[in-house]
N, C-alpha and C positions, 0 to 999 in steps of 0.2 A: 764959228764953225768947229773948233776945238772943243767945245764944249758939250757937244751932242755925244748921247748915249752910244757906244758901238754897238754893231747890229751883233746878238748874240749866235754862235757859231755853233752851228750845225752838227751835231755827231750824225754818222750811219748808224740806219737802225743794223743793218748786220752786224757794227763792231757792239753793238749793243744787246744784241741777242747773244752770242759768242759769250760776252762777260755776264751777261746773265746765266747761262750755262754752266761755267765756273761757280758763280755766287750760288746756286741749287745745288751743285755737285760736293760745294764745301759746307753748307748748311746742312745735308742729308748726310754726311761724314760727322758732322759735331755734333748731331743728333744722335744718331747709332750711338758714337759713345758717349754719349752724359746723360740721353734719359732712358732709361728702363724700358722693356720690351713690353712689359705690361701694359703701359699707358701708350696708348697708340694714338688716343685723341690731342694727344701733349706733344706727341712726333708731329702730330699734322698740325696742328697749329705754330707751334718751330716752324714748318718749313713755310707755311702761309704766311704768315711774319716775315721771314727771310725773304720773301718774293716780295711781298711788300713795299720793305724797306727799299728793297735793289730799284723797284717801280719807282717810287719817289724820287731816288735820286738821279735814275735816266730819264726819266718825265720824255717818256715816249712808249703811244698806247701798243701800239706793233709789240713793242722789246717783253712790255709788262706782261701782256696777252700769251706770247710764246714762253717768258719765265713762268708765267702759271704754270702752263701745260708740263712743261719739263719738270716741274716742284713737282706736281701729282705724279707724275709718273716715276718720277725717283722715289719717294714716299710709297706711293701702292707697291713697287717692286722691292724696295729695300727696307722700307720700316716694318711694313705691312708683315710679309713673307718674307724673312730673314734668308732664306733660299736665293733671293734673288732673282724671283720669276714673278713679272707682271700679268697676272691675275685678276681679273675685275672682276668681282662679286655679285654686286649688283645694286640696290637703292643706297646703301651707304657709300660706297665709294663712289656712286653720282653725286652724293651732298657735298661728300668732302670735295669734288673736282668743283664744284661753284663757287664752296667756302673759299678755297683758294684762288680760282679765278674772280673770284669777289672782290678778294683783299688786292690781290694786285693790279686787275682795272681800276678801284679803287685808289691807290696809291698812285699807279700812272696818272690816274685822272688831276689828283692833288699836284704832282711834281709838273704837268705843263701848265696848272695854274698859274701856282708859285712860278715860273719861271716867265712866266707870260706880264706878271703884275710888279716884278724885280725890275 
């Protein structure tokens, strides 16, 4: 009886949307300042990476799904337009919202695997 695996424990996906929040909010800050305003394609891939990463490690599709969204939208408002006003353009800033929700369903998907096969 002892020797049976425990059942792995449960996070909320709200404390996990919440800290995904944070993780885009600090990813979109360390962005600003270490890459150049020029390279805008380098901001958004920083920030899809960053939601990524976060996805993997909550390995919950809910949490990944709403850090995308939040990553875009911090990106098109802050990287984008240094103003600080979200803006949508139009076909480019669609690609970029899939790139990034791409990369972090993507990563969600990987982290309940992994968590599933551990």
């Amino acid at each position: 009886m002892f020797l049976r695996r425990p059942k792995p424990v449960r996070r909320p996906t709200e404390l996990l949307i919440g800290i995904g929040f944070f993780v885009a909010v600090a990813a979109c800050a360390a962005t600003a300042l270490l890459v150049p305003d020029t390279l805008v394609e380098v901001r958004f891939a920083v920030m899809g990476l960053a939601a990524c990463l976060y996805a993997v490690v909550a390995a919950d599709l809910w949490a990944a799904a709403v850090t995308g969204i939040l990553a875009w939208t911090l990106a098109t408002g802050f990287l984008t337009h240094p103003v600080g006003e979200l803006s949508v353009t139009g076909g480019s800033d669609a690609i970029r919202l899939f790139a990034i929700m791409g990369l972090s369903v993507a990563g969600g998907l990987y982290g309940v695997l992994r968590r599933r096969t551990a």
